[in-house]
N, C-alpha and C positions, 0 to 999 in steps of 0.2 A: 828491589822492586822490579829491575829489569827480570832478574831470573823468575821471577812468580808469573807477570807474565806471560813471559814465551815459553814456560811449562803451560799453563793453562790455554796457550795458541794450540801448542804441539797435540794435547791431551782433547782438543775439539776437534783438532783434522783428524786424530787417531780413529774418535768416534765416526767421523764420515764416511774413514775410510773401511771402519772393518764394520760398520752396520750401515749403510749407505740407504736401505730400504726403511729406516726410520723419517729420514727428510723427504722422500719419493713420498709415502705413505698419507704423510701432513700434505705437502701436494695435494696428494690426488684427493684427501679427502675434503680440503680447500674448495677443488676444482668442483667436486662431485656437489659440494653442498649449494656453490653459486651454480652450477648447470641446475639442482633441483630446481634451486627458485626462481630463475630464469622461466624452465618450464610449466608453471604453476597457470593453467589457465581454468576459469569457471564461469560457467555457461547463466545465464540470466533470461529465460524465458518467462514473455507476460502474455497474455490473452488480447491487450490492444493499444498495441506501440504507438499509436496514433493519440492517446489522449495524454493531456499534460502529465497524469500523475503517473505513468509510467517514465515518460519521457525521463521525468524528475526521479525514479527511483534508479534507472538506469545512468542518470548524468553523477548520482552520490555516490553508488557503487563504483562508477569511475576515480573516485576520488579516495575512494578505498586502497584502490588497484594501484592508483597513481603512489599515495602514501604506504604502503607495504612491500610493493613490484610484485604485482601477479598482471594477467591480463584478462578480462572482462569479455566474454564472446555475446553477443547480444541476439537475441534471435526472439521472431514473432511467434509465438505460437496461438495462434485467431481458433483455431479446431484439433479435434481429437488425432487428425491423421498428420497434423502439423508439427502438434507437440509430438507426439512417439518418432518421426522421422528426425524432429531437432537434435533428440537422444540419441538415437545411431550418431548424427554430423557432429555433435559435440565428440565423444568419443573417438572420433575418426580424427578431429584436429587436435587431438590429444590432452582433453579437457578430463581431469579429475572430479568433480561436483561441478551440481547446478542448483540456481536458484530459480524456482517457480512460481508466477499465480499460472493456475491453471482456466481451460477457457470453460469446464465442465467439472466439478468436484468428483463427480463418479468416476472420473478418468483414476482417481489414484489409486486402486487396486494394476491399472495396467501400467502406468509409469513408474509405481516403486518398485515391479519386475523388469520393466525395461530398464533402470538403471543398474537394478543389480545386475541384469544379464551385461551388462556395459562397463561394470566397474565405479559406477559414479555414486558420489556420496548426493546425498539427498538434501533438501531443504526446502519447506513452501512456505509460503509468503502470501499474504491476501486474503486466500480463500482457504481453510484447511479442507485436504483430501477425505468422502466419506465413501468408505467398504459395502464392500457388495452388500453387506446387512443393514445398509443405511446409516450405520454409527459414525463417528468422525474415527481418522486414523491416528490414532493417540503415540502409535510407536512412532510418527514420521515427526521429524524439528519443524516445527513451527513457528513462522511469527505474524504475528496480525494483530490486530486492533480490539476490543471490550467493545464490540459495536454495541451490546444492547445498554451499557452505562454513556455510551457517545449519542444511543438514538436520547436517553432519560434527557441531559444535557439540551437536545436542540427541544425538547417538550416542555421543559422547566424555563426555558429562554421565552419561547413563542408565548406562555402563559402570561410572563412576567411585562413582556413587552403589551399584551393585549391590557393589562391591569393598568400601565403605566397609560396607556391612552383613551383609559375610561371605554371602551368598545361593553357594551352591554350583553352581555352573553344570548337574550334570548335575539339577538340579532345575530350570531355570528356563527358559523363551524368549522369544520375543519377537514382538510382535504387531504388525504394520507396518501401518498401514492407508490401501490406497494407493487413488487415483482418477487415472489414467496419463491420462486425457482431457486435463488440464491439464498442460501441459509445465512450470511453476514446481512443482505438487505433486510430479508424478515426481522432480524432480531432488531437493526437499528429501529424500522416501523413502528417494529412492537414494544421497543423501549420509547417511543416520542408518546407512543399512546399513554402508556404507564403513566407517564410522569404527566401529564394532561390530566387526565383522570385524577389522579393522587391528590393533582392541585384544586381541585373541583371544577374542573369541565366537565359538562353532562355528557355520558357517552354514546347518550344518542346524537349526537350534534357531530359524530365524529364520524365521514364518510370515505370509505375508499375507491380509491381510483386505480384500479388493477390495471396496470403497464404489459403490454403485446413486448416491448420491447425495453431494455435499460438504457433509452437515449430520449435528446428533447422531443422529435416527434412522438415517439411513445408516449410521452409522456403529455404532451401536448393534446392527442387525441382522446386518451383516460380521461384528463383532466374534462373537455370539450364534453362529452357524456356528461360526468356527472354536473355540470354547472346544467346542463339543458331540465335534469331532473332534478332540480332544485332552486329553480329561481329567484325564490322567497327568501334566498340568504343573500345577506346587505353584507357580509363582511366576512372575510377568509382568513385561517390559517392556513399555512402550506410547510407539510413536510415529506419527505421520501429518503428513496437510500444513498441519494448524490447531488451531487450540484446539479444537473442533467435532469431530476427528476421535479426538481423545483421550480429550474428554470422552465420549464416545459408548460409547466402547468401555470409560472405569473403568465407566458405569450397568450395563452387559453383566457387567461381571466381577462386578460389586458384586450383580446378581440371582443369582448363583450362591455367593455366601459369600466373594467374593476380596475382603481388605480394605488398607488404607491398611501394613499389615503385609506383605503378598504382593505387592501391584502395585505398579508405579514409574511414571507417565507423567508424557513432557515435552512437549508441547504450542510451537505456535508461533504468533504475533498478540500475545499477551500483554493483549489487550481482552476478548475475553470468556470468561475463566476467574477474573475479580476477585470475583466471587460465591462460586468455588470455595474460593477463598483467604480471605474473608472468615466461612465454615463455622465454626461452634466446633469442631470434631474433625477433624483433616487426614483426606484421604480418598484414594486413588490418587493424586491428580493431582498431581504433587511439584513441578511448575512448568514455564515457558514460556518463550520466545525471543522478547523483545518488540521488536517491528520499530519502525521508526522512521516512524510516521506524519505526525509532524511535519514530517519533512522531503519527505517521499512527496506531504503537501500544500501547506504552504508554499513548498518550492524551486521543485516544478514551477508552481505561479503566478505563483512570480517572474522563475523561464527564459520563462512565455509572458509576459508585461508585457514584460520587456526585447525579448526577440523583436520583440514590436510597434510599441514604442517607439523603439526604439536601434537596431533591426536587429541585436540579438547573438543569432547562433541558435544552443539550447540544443545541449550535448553529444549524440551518437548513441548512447552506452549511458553511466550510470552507475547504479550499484551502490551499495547500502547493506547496512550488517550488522546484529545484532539483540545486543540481551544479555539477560544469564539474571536472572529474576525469579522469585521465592518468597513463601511464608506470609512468610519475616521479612521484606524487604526492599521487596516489590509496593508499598507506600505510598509508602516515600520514591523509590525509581528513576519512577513514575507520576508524583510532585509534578517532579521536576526535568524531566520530559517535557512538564509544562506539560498532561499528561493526568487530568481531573477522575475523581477516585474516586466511584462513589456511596453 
């Protein structure tokens, strides 16, 4: 036993010594594979780092980076000259891919050339990019939402809720408060309308409120219009393409005497209406379509990692859905979301 052994010692130094660049090699390519992943970083550009649901698609993306090891560069990009300069600084800090919502869809004929000129692999999020011919950009990875089966959703809810309180239709309409500049808000609008109608709302009864801007004053002043030219309605629906669009429009009704008894709005984001919900007295806002930011940030960090890594390149469109949160429930569906209440 001893001879077998110290032949098989002798017979492993032998190999050391006359192929020595076999164990170097395992080294180095040891070394080489943890220096790749070491350096693995991608860029995560949104259009406005200021609102929760980025905040929130940037905090799960972290948590991507954190569970994988890459590292997460984060950057505002608010305008067109913001985003194309991010692109140069991502590349320059030696970032492989980025994840994008863009602050302008037209932009993506000039950002899928600025990355290629960069070297960076691509991926948008939110808004898909549309070409100079007005088409969406079908070759770019995408991930986003089924807004127009999310807008059917808050239409089918707002119906269901006006049924459940006897509200008499020829009393009541509805207040859409739309910003068509964004092709994901249009479609939510236009799917609340759908599904209203379908259910037998009369569509004349259904009035819009064209938003100057995508925030509550925006939304606040649309709304303030159309209540002045229309007085004669006792009782509101409220839908649009965010929480922001909603809320805008209960503060509008809410200056004119319309209370948590007359109005119904359902809102979509589900992040920043937890204030609303947190009020001691319910107020308009009956609740929201809470989008899946977790996956909106997580996945998409983990299709650009593998991308880079594995060469698995992410799907060309997927879709996520939302579900319905309220006064009772906004706690616990937020906690299972792994989304921090404040």
């Amino acid at each position: 036993m001893r001879n077998s052994i110290r032949v098989l010692f002798l017979l492993a130094l032998a190999v050391g010594v006359l192929f020595p660049g076999c164990k170097k090699k395992k080294e180095t390519a040891d070394a080489q594979g943890q220096a790749k992943k070491e350096r693995i970083k991608i860029g995560f550009v949104v259009k406005q780092p200021e609102e929760p649901w980025f905040q929130l698609e940037w905090k799960f993306a972290e948590e991507a980076a954190q569970e994988l090891g890459f590292e997460v560069l984060k950057i505002a990009g608010t305008d067109g000259e913001k985003v194309l300069s991010a692109i140069d600084n991502l590349a320059a800090a030696g970032a492989q891919g980025m994840i994008i919502c863009t602050p302008d869809v037209k932009l993506g004929p000039a950002i899928v050339n600025k990355a290629k000129m960069n070297g960076l692999k691509l991926l948008a999020v939110d808004d898909r990019f549309v070409g100079s011919d007005g088409k969406f950009m079908t070759e770019v990875a995408y991930l986003g939402i089924s807004a127009r089966k999310i807008g059917q959703s808050v239409g089918k809810e707002l119906y269901a809720q006006m049924e459940s309180r006897g509200w008499p239709l020829e009393k009541t309409a509805c207040c859409v408060g739309t910003f068509d500049e964004l092709d994901t808000a249009r479609e939510r609008t236009e799917g609340a309308v759908e599904a209203l109608v379908e259910a037998g709302f009369p569509e004349e009864k259904i009035y819009e409120a064209p938003h100057k801007t995508s925030d509550i004053p925006g939304a606040f002043d649309a709304t303030h219009i159309l209540l002045t030219q229309h007085p004669e309605v006792e009782r509101w629906l409220v839908c649009g393409m965010n929480d922001s669009a909603v809320l805008g429009a209960i503060r509008a009704m809410e200056g004119v005497g319309l209370g948590a008894d007359r109005v119904i709005g359902i809102g979509i984001n589900g992040t920043d209406c937890i204030g609303e919900f947190q009020k001691e007295d319910p107020t308009g806002f009956y609740g929201s379509i809470l989008l899946g930011a977790k996956e909106h940030g997580y996945s998409t960090a983990k299709m650009m990692y593998e991308w880079i890594v594995n060469g698995v390149e992410p799907p060309k469109d997927t879709r996520t859905v939302g579900q319905l949160i309220t006064r009772d429930n906004f706690e616990e569906v937020l906690a299972e979301q792994g989304i921090p209440i404040p």
